[in-house]
VEXMI-344025 format. One record per residue (C-alpha): residue in three letters; x, y, z. Coordinates in Angstrom, 3 decimals. Layout:
<tikes>
+------+----------+----------+----------+
! resn !        x !        y !        z !
+------+----------+----------+----------+
!  ALA !        X !        Y !        Z !
...
+------+----------+----------+----------+
</tikes>
This chain:
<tikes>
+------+----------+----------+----------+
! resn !        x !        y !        z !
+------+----------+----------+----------+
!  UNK !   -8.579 !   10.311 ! -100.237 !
!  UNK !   -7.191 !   10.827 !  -96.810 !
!  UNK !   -3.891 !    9.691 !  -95.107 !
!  UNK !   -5.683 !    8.632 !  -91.937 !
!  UNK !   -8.626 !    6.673 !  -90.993 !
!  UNK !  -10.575 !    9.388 !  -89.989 !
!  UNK !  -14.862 !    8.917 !  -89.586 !
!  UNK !  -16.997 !   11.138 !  -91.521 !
!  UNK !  -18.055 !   13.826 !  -89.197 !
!  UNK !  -20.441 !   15.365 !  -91.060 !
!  UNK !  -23.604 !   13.586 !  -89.486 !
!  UNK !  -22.466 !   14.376 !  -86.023 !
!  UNK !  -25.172 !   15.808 !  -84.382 !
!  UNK !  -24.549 !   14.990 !  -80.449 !
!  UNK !  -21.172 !   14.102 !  -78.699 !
!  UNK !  -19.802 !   13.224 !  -75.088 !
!  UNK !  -16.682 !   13.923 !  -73.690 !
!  UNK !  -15.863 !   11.943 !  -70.758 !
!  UNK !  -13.103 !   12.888 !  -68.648 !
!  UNK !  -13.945 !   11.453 !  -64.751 !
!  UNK !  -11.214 !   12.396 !  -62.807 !
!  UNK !   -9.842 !   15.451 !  -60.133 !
!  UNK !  -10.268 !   19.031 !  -60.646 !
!  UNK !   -7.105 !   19.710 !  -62.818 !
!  UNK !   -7.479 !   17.049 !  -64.833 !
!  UNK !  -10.937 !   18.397 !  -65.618 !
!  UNK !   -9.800 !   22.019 !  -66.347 !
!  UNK !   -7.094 !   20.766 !  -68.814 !
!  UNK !  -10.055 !   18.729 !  -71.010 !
!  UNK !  -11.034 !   22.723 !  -72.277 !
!  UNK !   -9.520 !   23.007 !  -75.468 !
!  UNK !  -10.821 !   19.470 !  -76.248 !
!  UNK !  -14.403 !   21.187 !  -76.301 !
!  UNK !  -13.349 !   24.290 !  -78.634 !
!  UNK !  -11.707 !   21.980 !  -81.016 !
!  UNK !  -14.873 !   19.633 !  -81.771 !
!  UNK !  -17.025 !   22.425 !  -81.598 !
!  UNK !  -14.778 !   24.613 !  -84.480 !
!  UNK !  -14.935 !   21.292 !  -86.373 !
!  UNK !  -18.278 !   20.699 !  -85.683 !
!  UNK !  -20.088 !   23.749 !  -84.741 !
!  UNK !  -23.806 !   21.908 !  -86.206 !
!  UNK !  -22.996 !   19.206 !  -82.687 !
!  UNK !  -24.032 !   19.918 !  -79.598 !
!  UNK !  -21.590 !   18.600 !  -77.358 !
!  UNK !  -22.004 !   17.225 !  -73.231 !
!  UNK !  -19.043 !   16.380 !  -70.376 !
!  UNK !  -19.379 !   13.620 !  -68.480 !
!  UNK !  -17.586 !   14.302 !  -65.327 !
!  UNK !  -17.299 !   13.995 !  -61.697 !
!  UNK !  -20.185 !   15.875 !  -59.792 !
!  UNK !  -17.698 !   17.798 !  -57.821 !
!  UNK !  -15.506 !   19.089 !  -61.153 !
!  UNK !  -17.980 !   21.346 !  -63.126 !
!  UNK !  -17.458 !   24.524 !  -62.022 !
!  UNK !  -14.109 !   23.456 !  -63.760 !
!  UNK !  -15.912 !   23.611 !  -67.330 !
!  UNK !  -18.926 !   25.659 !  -65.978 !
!  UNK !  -19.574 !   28.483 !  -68.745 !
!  UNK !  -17.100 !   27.020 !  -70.959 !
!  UNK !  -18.255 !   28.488 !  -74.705 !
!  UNK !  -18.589 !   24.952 !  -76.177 !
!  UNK !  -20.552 !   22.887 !  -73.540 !
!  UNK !  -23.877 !   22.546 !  -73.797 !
!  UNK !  -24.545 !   20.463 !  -71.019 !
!  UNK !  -23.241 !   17.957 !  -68.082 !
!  UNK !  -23.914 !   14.175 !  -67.075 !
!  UNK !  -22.344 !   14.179 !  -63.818 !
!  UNK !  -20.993 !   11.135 !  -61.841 !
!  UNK !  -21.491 !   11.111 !  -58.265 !
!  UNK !  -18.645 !    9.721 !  -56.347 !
!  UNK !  -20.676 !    9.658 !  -53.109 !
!  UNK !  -22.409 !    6.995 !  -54.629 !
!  UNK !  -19.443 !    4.660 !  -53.759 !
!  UNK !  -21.230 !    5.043 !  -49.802 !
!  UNK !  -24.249 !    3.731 !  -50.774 !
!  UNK !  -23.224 !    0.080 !  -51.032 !
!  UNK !  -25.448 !   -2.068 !  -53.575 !
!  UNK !  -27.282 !    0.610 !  -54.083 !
!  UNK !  -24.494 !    2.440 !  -55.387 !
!  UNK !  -24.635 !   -0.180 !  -58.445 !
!  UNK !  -28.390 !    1.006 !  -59.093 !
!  UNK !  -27.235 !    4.472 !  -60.064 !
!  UNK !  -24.304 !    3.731 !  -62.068 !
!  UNK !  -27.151 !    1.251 !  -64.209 !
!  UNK !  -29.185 !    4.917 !  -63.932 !
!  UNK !  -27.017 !    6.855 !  -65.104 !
!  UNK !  -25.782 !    4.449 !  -68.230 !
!  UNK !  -29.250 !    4.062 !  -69.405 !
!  UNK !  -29.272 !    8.165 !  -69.349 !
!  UNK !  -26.159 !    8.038 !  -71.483 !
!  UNK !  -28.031 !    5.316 !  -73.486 !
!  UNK !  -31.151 !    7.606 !  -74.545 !
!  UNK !  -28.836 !   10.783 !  -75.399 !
!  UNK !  -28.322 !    9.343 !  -78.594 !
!  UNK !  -24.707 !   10.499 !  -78.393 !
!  UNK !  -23.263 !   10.041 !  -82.098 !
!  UNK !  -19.844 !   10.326 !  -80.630 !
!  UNK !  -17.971 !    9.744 !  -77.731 !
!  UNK !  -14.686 !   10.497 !  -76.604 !
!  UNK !  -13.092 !    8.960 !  -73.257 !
!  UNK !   -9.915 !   11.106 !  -72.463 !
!  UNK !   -8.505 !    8.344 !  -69.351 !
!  UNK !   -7.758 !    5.204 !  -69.936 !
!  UNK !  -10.739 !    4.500 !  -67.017 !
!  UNK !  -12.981 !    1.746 !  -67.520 !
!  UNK !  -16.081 !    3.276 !  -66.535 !
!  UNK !  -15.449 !    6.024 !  -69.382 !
!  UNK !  -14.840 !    2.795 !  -71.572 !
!  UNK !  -18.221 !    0.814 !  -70.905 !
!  UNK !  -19.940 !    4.314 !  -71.310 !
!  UNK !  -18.636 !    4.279 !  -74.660 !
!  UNK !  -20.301 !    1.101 !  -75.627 !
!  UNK !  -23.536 !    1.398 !  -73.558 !
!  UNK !  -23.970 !    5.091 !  -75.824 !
!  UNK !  -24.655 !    3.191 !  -78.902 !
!  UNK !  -22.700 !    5.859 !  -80.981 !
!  UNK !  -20.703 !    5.275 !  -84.252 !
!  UNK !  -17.271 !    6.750 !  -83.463 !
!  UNK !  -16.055 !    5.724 !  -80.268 !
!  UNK !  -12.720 !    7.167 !  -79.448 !
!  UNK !  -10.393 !    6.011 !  -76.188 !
!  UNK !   -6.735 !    5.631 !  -75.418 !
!  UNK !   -4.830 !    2.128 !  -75.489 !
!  UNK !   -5.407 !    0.728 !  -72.409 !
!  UNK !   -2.365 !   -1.447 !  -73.393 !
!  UNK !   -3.964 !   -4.395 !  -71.210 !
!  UNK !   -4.708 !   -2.681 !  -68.153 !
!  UNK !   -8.467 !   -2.810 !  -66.806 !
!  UNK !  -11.373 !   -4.378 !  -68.344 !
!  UNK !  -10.348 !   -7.378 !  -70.398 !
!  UNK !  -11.076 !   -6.569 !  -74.175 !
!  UNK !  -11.942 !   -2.980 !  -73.323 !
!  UNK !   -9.547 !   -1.942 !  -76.670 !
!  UNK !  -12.182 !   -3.435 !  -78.608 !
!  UNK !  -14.851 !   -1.120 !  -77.032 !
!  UNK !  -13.487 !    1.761 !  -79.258 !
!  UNK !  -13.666 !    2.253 !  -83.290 !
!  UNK !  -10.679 !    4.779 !  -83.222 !
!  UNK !   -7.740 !    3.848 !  -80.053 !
!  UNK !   -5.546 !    6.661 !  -79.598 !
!  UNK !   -2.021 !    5.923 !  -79.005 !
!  UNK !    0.215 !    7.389 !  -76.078 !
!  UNK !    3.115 !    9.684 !  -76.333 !
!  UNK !    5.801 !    7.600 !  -74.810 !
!  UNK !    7.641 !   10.639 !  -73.884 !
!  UNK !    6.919 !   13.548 !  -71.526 !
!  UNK !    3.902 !   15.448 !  -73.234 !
!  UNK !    1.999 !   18.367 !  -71.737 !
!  UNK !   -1.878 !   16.909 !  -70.860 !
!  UNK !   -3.569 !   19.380 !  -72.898 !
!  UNK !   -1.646 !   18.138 !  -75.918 !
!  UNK !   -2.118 !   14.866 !  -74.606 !
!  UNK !   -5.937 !   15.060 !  -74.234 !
!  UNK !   -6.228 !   17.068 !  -77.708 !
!  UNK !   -4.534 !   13.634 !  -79.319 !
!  UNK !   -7.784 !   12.204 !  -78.999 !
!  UNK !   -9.320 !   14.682 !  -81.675 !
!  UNK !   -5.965 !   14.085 !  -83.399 !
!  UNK !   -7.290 !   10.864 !  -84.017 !
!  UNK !  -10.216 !   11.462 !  -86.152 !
!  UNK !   -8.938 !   14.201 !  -87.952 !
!  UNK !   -9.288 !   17.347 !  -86.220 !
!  UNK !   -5.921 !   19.637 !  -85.761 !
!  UNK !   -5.972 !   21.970 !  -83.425 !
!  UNK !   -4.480 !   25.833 !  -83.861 !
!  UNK !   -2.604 !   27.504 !  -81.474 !
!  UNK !   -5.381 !   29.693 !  -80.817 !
!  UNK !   -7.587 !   26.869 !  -80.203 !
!  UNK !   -5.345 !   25.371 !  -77.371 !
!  UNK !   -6.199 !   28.177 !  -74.886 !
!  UNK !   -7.887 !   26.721 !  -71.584 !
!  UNK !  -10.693 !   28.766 !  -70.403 !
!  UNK !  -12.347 !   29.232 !  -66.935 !
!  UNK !  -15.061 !   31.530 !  -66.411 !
!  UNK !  -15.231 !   33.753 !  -62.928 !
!  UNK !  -18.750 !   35.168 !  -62.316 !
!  UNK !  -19.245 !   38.177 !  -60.965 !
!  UNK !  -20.875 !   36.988 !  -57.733 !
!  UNK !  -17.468 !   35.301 !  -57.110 !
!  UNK !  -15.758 !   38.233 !  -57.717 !
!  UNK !  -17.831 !   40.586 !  -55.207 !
!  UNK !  -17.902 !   37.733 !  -52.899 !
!  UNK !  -13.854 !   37.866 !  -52.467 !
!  UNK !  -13.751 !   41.499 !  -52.755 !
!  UNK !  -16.299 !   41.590 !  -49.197 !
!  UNK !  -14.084 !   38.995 !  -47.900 !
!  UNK !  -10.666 !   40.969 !  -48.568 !
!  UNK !  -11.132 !   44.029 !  -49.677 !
!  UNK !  -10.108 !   45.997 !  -52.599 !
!  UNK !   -5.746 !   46.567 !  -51.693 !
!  UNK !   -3.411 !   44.352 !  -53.223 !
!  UNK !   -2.318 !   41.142 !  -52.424 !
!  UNK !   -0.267 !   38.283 !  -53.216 !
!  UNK !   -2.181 !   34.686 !  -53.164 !
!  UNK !   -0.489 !   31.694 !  -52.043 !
!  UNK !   -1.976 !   27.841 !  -52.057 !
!  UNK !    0.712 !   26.213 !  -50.370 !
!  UNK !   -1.326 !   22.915 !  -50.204 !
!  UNK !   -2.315 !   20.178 !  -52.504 !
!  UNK !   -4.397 !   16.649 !  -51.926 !
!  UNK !   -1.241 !   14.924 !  -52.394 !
!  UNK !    1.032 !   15.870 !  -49.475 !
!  UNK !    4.187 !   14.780 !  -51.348 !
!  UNK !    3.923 !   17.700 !  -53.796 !
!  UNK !    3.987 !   20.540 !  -51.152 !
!  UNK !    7.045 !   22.579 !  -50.405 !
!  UNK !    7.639 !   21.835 !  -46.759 !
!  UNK !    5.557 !   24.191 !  -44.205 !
!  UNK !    8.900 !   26.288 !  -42.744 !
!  UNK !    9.855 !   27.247 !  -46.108 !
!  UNK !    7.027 !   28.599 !  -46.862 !
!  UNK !    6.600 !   30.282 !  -43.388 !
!  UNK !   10.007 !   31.957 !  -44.143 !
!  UNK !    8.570 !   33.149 !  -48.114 !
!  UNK !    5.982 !   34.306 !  -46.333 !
!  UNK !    7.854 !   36.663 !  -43.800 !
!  UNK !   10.042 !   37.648 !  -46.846 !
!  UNK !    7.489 !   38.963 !  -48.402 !
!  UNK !    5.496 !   40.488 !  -45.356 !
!  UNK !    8.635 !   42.338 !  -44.645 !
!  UNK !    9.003 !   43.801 !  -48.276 !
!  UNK !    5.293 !   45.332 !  -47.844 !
!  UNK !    3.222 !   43.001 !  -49.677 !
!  UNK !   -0.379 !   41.725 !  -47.858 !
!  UNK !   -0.796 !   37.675 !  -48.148 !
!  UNK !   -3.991 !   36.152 !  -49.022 !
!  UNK !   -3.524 !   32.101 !  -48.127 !
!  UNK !   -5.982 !   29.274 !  -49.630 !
!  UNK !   -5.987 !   25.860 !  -49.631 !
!  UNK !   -8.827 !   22.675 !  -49.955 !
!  UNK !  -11.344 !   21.670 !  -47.524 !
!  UNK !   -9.297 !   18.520 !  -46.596 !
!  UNK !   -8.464 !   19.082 !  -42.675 !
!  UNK !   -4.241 !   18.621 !  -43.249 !
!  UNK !   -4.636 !   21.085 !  -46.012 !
!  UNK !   -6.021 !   23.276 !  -43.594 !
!  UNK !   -3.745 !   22.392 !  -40.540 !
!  UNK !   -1.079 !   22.813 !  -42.770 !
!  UNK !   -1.576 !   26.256 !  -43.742 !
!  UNK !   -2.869 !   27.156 !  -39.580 !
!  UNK !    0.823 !   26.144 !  -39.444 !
!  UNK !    2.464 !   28.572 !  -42.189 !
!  UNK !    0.153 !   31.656 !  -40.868 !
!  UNK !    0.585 !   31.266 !  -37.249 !
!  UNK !    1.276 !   34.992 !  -35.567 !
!  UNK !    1.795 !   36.049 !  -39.512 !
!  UNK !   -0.300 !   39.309 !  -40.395 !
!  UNK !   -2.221 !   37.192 !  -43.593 !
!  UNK !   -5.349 !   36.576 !  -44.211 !
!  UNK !   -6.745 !   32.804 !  -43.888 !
!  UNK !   -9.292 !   31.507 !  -46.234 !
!  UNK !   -8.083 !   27.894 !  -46.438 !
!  UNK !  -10.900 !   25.524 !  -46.673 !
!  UNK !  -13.782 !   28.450 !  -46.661 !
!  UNK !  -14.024 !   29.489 !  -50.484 !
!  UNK !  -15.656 !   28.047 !  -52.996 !
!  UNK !  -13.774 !   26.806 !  -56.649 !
!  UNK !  -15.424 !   29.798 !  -58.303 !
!  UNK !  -14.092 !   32.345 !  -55.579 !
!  UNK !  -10.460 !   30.706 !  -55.818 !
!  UNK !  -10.638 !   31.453 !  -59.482 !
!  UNK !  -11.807 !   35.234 !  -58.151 !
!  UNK !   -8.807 !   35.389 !  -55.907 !
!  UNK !   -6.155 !   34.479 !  -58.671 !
!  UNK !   -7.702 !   37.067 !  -60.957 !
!  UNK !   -7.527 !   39.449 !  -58.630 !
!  UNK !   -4.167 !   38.777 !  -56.745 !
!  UNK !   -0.573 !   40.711 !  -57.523 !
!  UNK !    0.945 !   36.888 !  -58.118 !
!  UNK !   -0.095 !   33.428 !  -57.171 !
!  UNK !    2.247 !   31.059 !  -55.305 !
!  UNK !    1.722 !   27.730 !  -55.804 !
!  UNK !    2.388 !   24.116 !  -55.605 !
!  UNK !    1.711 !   21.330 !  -58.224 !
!  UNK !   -2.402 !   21.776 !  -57.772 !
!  UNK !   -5.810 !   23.245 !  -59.473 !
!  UNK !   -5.045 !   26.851 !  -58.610 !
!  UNK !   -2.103 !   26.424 !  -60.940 !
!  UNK !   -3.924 !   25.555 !  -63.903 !
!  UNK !   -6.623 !   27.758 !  -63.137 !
!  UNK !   -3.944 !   30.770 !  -63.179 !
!  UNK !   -3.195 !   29.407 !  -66.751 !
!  UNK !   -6.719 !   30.098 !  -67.954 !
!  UNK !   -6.816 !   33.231 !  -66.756 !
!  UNK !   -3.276 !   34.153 !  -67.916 !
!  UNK !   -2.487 !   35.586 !  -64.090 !
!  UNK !    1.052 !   35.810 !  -62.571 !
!  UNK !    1.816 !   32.363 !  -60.759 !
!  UNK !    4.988 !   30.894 !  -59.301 !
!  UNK !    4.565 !   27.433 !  -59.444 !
!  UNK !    6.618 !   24.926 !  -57.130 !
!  UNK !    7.855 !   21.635 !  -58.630 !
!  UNK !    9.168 !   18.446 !  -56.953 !
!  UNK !    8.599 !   14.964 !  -57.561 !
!  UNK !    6.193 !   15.747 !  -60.333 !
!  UNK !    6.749 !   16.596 !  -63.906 !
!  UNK !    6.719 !   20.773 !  -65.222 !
!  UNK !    6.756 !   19.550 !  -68.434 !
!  UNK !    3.636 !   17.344 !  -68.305 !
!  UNK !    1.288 !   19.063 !  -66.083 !
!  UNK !    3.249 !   22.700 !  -65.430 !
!  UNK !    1.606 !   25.896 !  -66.851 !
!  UNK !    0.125 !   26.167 !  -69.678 !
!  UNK !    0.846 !   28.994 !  -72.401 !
!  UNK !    1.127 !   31.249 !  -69.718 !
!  UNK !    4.142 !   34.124 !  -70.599 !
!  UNK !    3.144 !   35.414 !  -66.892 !
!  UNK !    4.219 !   31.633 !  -65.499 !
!  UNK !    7.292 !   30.309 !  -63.363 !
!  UNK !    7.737 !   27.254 !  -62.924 !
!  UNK !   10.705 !   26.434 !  -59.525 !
!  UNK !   12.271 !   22.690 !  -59.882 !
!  UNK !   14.975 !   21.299 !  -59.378 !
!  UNK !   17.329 !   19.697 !  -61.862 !
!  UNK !   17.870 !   16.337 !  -60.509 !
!  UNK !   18.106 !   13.260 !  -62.665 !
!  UNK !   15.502 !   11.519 !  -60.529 !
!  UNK !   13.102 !   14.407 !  -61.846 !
!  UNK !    9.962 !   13.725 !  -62.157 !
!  UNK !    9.626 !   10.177 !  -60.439 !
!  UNK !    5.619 !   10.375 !  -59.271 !
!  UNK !    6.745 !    8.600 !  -55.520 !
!  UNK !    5.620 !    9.616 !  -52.370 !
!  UNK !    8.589 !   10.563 !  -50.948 !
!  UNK !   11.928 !    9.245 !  -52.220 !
!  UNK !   11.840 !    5.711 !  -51.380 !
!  UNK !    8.598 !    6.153 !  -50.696 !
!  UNK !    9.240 !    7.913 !  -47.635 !
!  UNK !    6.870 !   10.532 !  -47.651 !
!  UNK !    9.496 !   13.465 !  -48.141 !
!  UNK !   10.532 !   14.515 !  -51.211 !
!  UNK !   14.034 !   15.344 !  -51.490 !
!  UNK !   13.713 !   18.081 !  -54.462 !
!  UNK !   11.116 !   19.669 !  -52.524 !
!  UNK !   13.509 !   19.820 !  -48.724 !
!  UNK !   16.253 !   21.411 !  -50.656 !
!  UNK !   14.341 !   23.958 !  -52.575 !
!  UNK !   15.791 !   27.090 !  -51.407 !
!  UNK !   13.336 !   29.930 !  -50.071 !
!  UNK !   15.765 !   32.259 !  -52.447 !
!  UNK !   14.966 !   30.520 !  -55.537 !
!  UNK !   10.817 !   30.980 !  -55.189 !
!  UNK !   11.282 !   34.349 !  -54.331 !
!  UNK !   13.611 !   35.057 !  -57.254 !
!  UNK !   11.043 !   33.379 !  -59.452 !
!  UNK !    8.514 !   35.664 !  -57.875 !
!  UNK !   11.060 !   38.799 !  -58.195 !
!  UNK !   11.212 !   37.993 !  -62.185 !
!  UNK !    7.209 !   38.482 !  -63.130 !
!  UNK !    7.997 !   41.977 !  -62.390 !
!  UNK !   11.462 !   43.009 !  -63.095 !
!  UNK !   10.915 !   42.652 !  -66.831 !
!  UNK !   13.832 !   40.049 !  -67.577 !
!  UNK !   11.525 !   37.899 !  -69.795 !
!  UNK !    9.042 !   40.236 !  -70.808 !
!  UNK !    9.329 !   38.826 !  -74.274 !
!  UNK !    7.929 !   35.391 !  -73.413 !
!  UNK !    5.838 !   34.301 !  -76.300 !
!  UNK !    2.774 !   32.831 !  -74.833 !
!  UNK !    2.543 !   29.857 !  -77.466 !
!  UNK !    6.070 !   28.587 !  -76.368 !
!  UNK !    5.818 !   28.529 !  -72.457 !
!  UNK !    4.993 !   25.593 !  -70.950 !
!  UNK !    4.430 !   23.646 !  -74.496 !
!  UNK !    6.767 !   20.640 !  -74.764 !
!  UNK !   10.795 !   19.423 !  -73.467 !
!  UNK !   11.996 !   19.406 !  -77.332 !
!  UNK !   10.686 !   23.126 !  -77.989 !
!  UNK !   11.338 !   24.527 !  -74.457 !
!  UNK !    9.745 !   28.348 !  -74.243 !
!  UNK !   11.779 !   31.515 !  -73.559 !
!  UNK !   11.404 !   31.640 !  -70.241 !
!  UNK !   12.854 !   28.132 !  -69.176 !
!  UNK !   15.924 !   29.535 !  -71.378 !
!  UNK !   16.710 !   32.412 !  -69.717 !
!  UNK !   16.870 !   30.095 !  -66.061 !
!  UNK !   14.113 !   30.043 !  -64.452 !
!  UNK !   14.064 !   27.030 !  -64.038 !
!  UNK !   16.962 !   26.637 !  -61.659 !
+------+----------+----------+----------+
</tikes>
């Protein structure tokens, strides 16, 4: 007898994860894929992502393959419709005994169905999309109505038919092949540096461009060399022209690849950081990062048991309101009156040992358990 109504796993033989959104989102799905696949190590088990996201998952222990979505199709008009049908009827024939849609997407919904499988798992749309899509699923999962970090989030799908997680299991992973490695290292060299991504798709997450101009002459003039990233999107690049201007740094924004920013963090003295991928990524590889918080939640999407983590907010009872701008004005008031002393006392604090005894399985975990670091103020 059980206390839930959890399916009988047993005769699981092939299962898809779905998970179609950005980068991040992707990277956080990890532990997901070591959970089914300690529960169910007799399943081989597929992602169904965006084209652009696998080297997210790439070489992750527990995937054994990828059905990737193509979101250049959305160019190609009615023909765009053609391979979506394609790629449905590919899902169809995989004779997929389970699938598990981690967004509450409707395209990871009707995938669900169109798979034929037993156990369907999705989260409660709670109206929103496809009419009737709840039905679509044999097992709904319900949402945390309070701040939750989205790897616990994503692992409540699991939750749902009856596999619990360890601590241990929770770990994201990311792997970093060597040809990315030597790649970076004939780029930059072999001295240290410190890495900063001052950029992220969303404009309204970035620490304003001065700031971070005056961090980086901070640090410059303390002896450290500066290593600066960002995406291929032309503002993301502008952006960080801006910061480096007559700086002595070196400029990689928009020429590296995902597997040579992963490369970079690994090898860097610290990462400094917005809201973005190159946080998260720093999480897998449990590498120093100082990560930059305004409008945005720490709590739901900050690092992720990470005792080498910082996370700089503000504590402002508007905190975290998702806008673009307060009132929607583009600029982000808990981002403009961030102090430049703050981030680089954040920095200061990976290496003057003041929380050296950071337990790993606390950081970063949830608001009612808050880990040792966030105690001892870093969180100003």
């Amino acid at each position: 007898m059980t206390y839930g109504d959890y399916p009988d796993l047993k005769s699981v033989k092939k299962i898809l994860v779905v998970k179609l959104r950005h980068l991040g989102d992707v990277l956080l799905t990890g532990p997901v894929f070591g959970a089914l696949k300690g529960a169910m190590p007799q399943a081989t088990i597929d992602a169904f992502i965006w084209s652009e996201s696998v080297p997210m998952l790439e070489g992750h222990p527990a995937i054994d393959g990828f059905v990737e979505y193509d979101r250049g199709w959305k160019k190609l008009g009615l023909k765009r419709f053609i391979q979506e049908w394609k790629l449905l009827r590919k899902i169809r024939r995989g004779g997929y005994d389970l699938v598990i849609n981690l967004t509450e997407g409707d395209r990871g919904a009707m995938a669900a169905k169109i798979s034929g499988a037993k156990i369907r798992v999705g989260f409660d749309p709670k109206g929103s999309g496809l009419w009737g899509k709840k039905g679509l699923y044999t097992h709904v999962v319900k949402s945390c109505p309070g701040l939750r970090h989205t790897v616990e989030r994503n692992l409540d799908a699991v939750r749902r038919i009856g596999i619990f997680p360890t601590l241990e299991e929770r770990d994201l992973s990311l792997r970093v092949p060597d040809e990315a490695m030597r790649s970076v290292e004939k780029r930059i060299g072999t001295a240290p540096f410190v890495l900063i991504h001052p950029t992220s798709r969303w404009r309204f997450k970035c620490w304003p461009a001065d700031r971070m101009r005056a961090l980086a002459k901070k640090l410059i003039e303390r002896g450290e060399r500066l290593v600066f990233t960002s995406g291929p999107d032309r503002l993301e690049v502008e952006m960080v022209q801006e910061i480096v201007k007559g700086l002595p740094a070196v400029n990689l924004a928009g020429q590296i690849s995902l597997k040579e920013l992963a490369a970079l963090i690994q090898k860097s003295k610290a990462l400094i950081c917005v809201d973005s991928v190159p946080m998260h990524m720093a999480s897998a590889l449990k590498a120093p990062v100082v990560a930059i918080f305004g409008p945005t939640s720490d709590v739901t999407w900050g690092p992720w048991r990470n005792s080498r983590s910082r996370v700089v907010a503000q504590k402002l009872s508007c905190r975290p309101c998702y806008q673009d701008g307060c009132g929607g004005s583009k600029m982000s008031d808990c981002l403009h009156t961030l102090s430049v002393a703050q981030v680089l006392s954040a920095f200061d604090s990976l290496y003057d040992g003041s929380v050296e005894n950071c337990d790993d399985r606390e950081v970063g975990e949830n608001v009612e358990k808050p880990g040792r670091c966030k105690a001892l103020g870093l969180v100003p």
